[in-house]
PDB file with one MODEL, atoms N, CA, C and O in Angstrom:
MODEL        1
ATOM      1  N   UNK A   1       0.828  -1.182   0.000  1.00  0.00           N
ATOM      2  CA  UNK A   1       0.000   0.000   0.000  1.00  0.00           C
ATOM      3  C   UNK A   1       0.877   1.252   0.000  1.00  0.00           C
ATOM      4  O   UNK A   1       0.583   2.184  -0.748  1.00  0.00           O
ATOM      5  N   UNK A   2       2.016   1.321   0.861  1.00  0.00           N
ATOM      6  CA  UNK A   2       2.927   2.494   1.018  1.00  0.00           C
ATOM      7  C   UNK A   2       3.372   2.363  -0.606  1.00  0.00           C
ATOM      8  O   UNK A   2       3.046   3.221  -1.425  1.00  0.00           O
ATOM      9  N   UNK A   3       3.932   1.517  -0.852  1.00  0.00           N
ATOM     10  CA  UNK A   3       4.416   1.267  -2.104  1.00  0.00           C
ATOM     11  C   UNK A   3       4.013   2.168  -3.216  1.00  0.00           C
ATOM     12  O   UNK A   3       4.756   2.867  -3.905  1.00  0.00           O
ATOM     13  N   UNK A   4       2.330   2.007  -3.303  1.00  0.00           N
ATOM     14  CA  UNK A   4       1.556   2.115  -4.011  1.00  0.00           C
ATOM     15  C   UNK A   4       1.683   3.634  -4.250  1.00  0.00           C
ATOM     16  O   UNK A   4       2.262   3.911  -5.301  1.00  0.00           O
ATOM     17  N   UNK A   5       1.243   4.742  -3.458  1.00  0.00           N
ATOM     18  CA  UNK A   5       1.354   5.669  -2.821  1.00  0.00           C
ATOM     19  C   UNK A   5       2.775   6.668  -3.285  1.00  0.00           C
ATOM     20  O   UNK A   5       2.890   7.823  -3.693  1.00  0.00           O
ATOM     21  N   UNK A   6       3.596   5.726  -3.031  1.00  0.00           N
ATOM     22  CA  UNK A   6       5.654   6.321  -3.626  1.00  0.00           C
ATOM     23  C   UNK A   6       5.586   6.706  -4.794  1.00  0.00           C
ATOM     24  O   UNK A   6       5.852   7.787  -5.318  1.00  0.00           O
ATOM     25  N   UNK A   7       4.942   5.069  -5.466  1.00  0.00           N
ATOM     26  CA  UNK A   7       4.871   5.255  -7.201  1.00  0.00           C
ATOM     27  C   UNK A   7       3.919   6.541  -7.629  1.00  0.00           C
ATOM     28  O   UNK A   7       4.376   7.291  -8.492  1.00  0.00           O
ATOM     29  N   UNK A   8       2.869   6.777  -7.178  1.00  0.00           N
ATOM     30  CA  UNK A   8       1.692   8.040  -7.519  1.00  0.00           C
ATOM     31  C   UNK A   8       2.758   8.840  -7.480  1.00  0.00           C
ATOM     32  O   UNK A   8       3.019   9.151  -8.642  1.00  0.00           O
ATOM     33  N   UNK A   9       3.535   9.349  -6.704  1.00  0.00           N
ATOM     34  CA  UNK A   9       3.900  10.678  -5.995  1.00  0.00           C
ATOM     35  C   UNK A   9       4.860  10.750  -7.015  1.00  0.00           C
ATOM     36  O   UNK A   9       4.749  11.669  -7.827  1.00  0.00           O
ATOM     37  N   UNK A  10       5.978   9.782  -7.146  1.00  0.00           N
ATOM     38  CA  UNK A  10       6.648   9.920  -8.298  1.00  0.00           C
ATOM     39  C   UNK A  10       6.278  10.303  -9.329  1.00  0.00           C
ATOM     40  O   UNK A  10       6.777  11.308  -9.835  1.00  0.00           O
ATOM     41  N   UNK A  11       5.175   9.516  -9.997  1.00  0.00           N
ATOM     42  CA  UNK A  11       4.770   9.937 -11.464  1.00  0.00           C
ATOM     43  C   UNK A  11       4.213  11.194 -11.357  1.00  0.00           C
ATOM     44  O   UNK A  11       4.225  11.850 -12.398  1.00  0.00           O
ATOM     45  N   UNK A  12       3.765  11.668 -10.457  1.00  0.00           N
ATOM     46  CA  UNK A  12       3.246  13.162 -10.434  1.00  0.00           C
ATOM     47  C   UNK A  12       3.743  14.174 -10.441  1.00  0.00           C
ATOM     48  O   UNK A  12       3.203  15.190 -10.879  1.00  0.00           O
ATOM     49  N   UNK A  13       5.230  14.102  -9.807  1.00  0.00           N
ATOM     50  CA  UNK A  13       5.938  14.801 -10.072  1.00  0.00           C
ATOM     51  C   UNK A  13       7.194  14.783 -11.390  1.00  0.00           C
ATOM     52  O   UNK A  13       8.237  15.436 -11.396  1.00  0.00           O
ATOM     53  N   UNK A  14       6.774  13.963 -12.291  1.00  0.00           N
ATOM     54  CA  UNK A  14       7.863  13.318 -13.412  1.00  0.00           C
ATOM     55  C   UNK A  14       7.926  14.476 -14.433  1.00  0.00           C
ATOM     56  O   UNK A  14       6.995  14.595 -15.229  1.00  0.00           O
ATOM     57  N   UNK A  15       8.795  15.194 -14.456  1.00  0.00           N
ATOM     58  CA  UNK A  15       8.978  15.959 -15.252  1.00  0.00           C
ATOM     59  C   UNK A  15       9.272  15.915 -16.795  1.00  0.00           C
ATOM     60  O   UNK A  15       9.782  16.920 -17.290  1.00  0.00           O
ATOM     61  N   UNK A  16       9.018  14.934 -17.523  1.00  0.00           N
ATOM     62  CA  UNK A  16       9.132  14.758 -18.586  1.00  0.00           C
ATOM     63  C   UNK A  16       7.537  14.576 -19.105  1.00  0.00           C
ATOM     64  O   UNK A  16       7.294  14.517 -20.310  1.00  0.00           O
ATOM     65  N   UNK A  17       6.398  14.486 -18.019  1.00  0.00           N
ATOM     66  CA  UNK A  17       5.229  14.750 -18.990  1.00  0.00           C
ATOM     67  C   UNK A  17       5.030  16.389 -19.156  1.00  0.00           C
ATOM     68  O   UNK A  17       5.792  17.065 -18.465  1.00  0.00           O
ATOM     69  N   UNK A  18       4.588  16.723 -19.552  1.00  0.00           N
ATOM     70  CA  UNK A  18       4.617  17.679 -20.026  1.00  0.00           C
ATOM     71  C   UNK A  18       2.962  18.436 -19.617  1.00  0.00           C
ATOM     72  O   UNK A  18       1.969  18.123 -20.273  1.00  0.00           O
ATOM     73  N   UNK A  19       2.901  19.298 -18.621  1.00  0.00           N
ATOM     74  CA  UNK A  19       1.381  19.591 -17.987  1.00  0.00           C
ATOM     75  C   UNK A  19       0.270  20.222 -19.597  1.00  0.00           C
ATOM     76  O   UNK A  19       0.293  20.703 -20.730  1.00  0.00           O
ATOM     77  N   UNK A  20      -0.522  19.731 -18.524  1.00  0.00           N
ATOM     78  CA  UNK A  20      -1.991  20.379 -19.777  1.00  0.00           C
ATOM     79  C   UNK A  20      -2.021  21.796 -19.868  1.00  0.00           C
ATOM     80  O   UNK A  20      -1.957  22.546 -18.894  1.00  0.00           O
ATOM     81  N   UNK A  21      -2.152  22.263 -21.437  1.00  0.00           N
ATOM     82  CA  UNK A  21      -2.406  23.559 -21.518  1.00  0.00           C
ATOM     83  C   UNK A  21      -3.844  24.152 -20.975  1.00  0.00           C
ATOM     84  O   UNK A  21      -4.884  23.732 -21.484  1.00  0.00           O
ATOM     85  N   UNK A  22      -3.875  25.201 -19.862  1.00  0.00           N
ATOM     86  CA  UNK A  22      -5.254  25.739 -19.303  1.00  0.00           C
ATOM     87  C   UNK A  22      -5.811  26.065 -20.244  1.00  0.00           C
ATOM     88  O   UNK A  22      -6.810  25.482 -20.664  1.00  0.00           O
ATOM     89  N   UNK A  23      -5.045  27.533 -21.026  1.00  0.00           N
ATOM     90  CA  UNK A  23      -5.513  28.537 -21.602  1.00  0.00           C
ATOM     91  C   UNK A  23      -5.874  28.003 -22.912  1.00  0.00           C
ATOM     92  O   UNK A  23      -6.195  28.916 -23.672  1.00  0.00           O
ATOM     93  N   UNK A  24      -5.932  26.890 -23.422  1.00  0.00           N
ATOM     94  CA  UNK A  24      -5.994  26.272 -24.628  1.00  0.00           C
ATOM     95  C   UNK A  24      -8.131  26.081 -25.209  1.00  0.00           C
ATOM     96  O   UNK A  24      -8.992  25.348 -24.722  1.00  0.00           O
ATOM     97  N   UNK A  25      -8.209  26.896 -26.133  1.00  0.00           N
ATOM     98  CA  UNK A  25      -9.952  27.093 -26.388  1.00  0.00           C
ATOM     99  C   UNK A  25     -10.353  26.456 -27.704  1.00  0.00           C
ATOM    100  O   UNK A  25      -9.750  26.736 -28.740  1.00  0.00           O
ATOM    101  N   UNK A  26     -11.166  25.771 -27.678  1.00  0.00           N
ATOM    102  CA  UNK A  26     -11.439  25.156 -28.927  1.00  0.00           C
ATOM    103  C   UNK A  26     -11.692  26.309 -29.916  1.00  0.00           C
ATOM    104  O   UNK A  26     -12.306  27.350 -29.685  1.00  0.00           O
ATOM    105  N   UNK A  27     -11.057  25.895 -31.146  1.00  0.00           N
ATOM    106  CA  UNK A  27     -11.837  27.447 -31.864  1.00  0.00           C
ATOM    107  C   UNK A  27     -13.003  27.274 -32.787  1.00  0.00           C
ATOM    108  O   UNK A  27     -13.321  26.434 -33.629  1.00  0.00           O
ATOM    109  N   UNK A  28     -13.646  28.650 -32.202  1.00  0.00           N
ATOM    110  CA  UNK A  28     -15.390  28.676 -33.220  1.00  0.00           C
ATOM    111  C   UNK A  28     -15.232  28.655 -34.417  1.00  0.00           C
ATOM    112  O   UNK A  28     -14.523  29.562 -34.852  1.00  0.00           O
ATOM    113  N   UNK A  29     -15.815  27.625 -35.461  1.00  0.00           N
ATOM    114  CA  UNK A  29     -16.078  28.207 -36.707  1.00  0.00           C
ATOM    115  C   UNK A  29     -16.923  29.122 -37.204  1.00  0.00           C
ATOM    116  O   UNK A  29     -18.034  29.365 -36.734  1.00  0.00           O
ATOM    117  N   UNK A  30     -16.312  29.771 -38.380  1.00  0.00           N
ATOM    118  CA  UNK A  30     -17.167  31.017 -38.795  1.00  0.00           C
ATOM    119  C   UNK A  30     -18.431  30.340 -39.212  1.00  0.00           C
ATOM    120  O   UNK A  30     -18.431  29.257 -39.798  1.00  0.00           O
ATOM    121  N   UNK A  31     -19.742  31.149 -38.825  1.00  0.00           N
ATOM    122  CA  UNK A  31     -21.112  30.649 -39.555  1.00  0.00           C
ATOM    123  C   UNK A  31     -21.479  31.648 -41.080  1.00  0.00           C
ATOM    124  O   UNK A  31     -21.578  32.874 -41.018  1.00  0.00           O
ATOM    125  N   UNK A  32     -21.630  30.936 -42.263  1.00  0.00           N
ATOM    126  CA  UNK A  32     -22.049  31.349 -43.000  1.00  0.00           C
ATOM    127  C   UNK A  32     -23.763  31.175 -43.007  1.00  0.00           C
ATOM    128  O   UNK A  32     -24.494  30.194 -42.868  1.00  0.00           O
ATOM    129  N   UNK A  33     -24.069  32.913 -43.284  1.00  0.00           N
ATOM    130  CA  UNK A  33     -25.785  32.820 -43.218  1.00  0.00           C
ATOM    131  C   UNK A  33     -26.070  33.273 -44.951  1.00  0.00           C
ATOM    132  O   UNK A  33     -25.413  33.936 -45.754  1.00  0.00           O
ATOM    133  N   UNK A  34     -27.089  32.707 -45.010  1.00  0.00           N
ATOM    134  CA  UNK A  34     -27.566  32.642 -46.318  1.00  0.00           C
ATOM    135  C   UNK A  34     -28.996  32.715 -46.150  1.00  0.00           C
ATOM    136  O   UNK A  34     -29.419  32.146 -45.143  1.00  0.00           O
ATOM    137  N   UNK A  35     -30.044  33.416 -47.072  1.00  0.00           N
ATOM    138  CA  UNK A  35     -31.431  33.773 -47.171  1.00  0.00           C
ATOM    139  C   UNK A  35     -31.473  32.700 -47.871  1.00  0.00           C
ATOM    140  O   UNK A  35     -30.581  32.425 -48.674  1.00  0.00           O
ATOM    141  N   UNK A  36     -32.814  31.727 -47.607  1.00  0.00           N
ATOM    142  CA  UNK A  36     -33.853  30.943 -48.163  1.00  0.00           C
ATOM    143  C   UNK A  36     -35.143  31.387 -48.429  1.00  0.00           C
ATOM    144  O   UNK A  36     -35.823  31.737 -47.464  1.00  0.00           O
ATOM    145  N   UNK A  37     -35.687  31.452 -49.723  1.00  0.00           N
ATOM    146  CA  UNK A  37     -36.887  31.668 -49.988  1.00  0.00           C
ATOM    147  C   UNK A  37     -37.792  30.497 -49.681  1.00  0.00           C
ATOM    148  O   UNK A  37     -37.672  29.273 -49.748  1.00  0.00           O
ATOM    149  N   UNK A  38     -38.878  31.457 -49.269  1.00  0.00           N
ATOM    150  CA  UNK A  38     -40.199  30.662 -48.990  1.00  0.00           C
ATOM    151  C   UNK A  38     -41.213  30.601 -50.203  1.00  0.00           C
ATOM    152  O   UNK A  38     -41.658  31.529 -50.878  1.00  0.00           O
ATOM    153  N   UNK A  39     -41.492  28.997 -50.300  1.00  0.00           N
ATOM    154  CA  UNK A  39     -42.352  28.844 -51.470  1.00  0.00           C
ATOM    155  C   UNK A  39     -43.598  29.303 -51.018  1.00  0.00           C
ATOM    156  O   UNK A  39     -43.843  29.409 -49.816  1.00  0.00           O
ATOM    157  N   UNK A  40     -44.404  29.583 -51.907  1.00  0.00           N
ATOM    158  CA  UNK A  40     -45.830  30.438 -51.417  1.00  0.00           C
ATOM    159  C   UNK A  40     -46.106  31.902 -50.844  1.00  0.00           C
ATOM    160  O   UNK A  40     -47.251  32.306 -50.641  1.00  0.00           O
ATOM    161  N   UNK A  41     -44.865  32.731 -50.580  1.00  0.00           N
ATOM    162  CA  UNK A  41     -45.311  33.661 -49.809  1.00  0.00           C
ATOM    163  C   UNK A  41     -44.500  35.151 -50.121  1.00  0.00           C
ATOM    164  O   UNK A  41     -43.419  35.461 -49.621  1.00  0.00           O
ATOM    165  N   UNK A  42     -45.384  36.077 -51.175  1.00  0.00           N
ATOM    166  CA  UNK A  42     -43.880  37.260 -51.275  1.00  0.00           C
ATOM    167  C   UNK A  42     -43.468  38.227 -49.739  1.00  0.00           C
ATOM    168  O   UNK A  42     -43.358  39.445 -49.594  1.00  0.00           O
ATOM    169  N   UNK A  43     -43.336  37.277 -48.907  1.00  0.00           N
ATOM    170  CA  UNK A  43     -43.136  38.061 -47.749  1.00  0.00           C
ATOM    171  C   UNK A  43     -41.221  37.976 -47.917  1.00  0.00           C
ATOM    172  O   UNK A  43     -40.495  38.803 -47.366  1.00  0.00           O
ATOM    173  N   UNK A  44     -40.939  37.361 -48.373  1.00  0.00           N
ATOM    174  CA  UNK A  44     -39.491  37.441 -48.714  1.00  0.00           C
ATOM    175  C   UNK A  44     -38.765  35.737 -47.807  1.00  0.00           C
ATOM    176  O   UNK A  44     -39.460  34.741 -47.607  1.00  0.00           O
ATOM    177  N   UNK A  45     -37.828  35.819 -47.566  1.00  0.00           N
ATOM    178  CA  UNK A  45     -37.215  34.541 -47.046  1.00  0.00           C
ATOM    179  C   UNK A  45     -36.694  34.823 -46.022  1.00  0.00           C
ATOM    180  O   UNK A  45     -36.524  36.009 -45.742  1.00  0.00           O
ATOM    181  N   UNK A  46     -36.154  33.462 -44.874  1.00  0.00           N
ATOM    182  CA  UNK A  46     -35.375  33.891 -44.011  1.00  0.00           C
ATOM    183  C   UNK A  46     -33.931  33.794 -44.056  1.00  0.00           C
ATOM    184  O   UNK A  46     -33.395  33.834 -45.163  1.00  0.00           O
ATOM    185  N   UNK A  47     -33.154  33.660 -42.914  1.00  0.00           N
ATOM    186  CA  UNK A  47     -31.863  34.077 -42.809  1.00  0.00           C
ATOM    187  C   UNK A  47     -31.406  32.357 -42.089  1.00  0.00           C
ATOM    188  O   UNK A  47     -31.901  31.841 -41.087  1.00  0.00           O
ATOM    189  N   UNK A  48     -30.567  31.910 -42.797  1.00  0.00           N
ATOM    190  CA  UNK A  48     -29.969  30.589 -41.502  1.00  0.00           C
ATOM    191  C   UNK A  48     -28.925  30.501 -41.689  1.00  0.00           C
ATOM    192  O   UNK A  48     -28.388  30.480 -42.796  1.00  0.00           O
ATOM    193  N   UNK A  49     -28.405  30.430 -40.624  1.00  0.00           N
ATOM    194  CA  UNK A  49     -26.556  30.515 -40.347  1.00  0.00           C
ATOM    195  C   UNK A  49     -26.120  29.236 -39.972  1.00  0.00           C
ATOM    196  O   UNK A  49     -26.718  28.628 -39.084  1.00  0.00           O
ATOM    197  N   UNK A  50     -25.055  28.712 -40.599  1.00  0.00           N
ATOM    198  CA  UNK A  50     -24.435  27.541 -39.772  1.00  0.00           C
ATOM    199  C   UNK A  50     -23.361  27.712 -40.614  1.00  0.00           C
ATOM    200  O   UNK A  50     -23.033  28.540 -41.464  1.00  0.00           O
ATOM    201  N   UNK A  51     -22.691  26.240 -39.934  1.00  0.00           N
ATOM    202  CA  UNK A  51     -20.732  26.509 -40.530  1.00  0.00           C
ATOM    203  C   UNK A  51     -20.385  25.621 -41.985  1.00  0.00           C
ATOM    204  O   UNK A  51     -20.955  24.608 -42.391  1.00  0.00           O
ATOM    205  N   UNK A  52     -19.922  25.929 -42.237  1.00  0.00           N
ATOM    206  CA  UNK A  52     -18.751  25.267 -43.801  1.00  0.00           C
ATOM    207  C   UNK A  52     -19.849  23.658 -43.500  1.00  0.00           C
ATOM    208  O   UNK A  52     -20.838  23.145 -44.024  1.00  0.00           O
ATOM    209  N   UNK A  53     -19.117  23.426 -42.592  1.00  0.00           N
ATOM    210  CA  UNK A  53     -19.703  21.747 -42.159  1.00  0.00           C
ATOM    211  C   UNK A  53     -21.060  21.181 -42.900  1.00  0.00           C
ATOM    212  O   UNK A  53     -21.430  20.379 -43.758  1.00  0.00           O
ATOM    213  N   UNK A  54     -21.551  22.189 -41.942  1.00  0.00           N
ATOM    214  CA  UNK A  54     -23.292  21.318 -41.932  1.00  0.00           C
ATOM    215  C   UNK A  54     -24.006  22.444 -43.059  1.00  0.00           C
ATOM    216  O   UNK A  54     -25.229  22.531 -43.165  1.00  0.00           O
ATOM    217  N   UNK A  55     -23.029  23.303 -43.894  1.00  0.00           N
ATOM    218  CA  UNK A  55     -23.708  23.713 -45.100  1.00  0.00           C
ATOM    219  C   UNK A  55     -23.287  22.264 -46.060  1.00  0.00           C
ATOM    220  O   UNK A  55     -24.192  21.798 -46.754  1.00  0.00           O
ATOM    221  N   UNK A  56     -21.993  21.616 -46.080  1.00  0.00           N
ATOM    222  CA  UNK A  56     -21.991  20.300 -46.972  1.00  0.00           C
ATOM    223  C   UNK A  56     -22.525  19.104 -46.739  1.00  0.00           C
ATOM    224  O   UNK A  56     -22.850  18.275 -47.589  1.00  0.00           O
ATOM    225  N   UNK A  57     -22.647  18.987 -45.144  1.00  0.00           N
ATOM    226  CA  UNK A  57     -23.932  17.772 -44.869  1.00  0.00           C
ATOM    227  C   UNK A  57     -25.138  18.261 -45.932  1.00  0.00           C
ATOM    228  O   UNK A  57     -25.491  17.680 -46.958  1.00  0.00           O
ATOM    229  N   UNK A  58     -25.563  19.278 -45.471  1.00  0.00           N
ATOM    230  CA  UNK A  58     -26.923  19.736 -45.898  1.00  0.00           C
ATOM    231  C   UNK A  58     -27.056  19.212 -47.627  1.00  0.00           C
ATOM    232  O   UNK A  58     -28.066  18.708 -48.118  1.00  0.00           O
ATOM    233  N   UNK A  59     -26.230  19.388 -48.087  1.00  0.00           N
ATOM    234  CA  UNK A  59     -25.809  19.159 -49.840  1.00  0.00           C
ATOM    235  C   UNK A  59     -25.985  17.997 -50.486  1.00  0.00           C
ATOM    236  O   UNK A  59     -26.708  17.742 -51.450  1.00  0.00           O
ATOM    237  N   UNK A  60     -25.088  17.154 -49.723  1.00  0.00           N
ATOM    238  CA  UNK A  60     -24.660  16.243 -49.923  1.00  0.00           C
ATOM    239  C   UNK A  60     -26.188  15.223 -49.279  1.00  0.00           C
ATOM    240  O   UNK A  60     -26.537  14.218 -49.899  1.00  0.00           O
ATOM    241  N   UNK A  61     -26.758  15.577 -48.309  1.00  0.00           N
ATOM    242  CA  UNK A  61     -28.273  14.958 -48.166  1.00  0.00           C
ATOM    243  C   UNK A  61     -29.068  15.015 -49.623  1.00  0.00           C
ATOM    244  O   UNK A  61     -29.345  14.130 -50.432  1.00  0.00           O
ATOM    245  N   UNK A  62     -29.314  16.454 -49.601  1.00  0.00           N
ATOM    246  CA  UNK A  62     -30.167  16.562 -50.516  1.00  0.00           C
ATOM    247  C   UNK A  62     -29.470  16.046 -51.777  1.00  0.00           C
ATOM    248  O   UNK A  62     -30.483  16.352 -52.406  1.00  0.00           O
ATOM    249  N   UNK A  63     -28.847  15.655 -52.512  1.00  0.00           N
ATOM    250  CA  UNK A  63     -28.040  14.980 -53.677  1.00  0.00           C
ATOM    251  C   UNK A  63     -28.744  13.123 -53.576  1.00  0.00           C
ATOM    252  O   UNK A  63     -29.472  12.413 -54.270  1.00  0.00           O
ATOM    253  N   UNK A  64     -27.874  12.981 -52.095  1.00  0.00           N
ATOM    254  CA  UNK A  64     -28.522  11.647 -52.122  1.00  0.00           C
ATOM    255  C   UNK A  64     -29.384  11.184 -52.334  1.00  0.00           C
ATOM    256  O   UNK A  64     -29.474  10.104 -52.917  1.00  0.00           O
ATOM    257  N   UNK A  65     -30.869  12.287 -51.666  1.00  0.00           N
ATOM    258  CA  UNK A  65     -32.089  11.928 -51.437  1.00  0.00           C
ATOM    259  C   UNK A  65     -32.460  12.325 -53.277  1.00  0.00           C
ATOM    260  O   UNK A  65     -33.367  11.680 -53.802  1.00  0.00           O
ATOM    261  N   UNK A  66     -32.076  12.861 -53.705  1.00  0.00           N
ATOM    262  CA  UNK A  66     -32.386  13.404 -55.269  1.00  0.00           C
ATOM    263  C   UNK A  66     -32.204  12.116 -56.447  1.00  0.00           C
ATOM    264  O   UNK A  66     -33.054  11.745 -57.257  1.00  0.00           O
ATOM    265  N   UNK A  67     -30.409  11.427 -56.193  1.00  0.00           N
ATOM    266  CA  UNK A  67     -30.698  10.686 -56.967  1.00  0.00           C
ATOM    267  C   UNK A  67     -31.323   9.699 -56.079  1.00  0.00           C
ATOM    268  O   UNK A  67     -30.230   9.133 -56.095  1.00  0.00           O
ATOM    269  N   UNK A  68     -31.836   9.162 -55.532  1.00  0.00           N
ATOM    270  CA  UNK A  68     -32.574   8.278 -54.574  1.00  0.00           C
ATOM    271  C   UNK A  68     -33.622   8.098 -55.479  1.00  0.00           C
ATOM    272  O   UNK A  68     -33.883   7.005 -55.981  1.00  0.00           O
ATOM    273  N   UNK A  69     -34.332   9.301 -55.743  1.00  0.00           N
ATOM    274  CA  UNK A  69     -35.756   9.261 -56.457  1.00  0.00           C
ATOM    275  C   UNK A  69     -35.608   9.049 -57.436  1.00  0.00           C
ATOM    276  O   UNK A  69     -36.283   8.187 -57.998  1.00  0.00           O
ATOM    277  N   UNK A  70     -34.791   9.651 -57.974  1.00  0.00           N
ATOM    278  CA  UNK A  70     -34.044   9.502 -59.668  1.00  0.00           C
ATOM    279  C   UNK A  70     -34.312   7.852 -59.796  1.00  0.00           C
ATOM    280  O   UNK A  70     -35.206   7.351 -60.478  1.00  0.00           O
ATOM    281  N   UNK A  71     -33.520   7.261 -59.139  1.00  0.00           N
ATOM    282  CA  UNK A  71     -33.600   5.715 -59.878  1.00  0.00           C
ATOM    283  C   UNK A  71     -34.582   4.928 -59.566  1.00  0.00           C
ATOM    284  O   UNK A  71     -34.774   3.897 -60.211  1.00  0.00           O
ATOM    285  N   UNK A  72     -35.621   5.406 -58.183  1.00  0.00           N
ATOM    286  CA  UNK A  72     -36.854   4.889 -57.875  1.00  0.00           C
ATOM    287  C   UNK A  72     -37.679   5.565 -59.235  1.00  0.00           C
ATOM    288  O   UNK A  72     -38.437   4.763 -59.780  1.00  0.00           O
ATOM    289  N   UNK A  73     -37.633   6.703 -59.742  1.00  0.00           N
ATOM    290  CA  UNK A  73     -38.732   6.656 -60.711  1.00  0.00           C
ATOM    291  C   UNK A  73     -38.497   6.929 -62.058  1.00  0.00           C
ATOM    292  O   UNK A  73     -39.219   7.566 -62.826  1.00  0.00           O
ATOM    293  N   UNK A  74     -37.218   6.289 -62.320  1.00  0.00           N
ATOM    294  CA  UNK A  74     -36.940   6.419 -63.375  1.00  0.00           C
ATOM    295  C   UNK A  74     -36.674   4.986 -64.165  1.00  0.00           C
ATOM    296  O   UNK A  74     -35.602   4.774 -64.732  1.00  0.00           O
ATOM    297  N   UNK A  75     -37.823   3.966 -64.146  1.00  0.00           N
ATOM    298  CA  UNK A  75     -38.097   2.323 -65.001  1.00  0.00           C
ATOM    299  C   UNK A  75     -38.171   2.549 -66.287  1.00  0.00           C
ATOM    300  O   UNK A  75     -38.202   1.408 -66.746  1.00  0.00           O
ATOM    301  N   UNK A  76     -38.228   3.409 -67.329  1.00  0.00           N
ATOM    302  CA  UNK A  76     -38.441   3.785 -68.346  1.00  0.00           C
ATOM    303  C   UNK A  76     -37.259   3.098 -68.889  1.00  0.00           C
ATOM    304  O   UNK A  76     -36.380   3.105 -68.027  1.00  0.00           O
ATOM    305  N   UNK A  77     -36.882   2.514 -69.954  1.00  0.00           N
ATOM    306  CA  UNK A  77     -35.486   2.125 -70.331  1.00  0.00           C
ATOM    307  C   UNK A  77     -35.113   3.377 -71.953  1.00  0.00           C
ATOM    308  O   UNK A  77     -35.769   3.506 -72.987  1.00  0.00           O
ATOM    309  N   UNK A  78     -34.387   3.770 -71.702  1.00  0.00           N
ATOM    310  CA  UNK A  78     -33.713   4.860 -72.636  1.00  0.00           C
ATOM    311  C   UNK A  78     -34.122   4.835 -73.690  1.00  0.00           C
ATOM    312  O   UNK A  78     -34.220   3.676 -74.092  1.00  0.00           O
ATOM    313  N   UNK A  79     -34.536   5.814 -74.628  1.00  0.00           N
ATOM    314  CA  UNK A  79     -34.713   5.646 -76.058  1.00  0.00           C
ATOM    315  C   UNK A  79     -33.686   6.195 -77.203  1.00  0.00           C
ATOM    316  O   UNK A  79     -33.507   7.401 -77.372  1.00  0.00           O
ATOM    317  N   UNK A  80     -33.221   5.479 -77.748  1.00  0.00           N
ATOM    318  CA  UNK A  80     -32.567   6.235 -78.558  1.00  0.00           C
ATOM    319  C   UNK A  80     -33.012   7.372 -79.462  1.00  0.00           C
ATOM    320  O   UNK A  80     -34.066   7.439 -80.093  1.00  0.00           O
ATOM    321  N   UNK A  81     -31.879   8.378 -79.404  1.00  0.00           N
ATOM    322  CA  UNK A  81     -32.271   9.771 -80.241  1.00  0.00           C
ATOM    323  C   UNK A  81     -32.942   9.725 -81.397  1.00  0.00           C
ATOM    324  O   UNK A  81     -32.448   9.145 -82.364  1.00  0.00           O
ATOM    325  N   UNK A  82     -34.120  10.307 -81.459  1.00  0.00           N
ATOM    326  CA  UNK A  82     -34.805  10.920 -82.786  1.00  0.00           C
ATOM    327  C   UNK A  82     -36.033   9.463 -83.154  1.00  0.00           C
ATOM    328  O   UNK A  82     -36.380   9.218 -84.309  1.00  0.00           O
ATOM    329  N   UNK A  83     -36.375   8.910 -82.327  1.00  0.00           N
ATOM    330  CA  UNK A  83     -37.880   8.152 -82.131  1.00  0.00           C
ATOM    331  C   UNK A  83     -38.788   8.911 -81.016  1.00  0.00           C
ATOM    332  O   UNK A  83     -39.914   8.492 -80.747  1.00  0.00           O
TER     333      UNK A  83
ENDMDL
END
């Protein structure tokens, strides 16, 4: 148990780790805001802000979900040009 106790005290004081930075702050990303129009209404659109990030989630959803439908409704098999 004393043992136990020596070893803590040692490693706590071991000067080769190197202590945690306090002052260290994650940094904010900038939010880009962009106006969306509203279908139905000439009251004009609103304003939504978010970062780089979740403007390319947002994209990259709607793409997926786009061709998604694309090949759900598209059974037709191709026609060649000029019939």
């Amino acid at each position: 148990m004393i043992s136990f106790f020596i070893a803590a005290t040692a490693l706590a004081g071991d000067p080769a780790v190197p202590p945690m930075a306090t002052d260290a702050k994650p940094k904010k990303e900038a939010k880009i805001c962009r106006t969306q129009e509203i279908t139905g209404t000439r009251m004009g659109g609103r304003t939504v802000c978010k970062t780089t990030d979740e403007w390319r989630i947002e994209k990259e959803d709607a793409e997926r979900m786009l061709n998604g439908r694309r090949d759900t409704f598209d059974t037709a098999p191709a026609r060649p040009a000029g019939f």
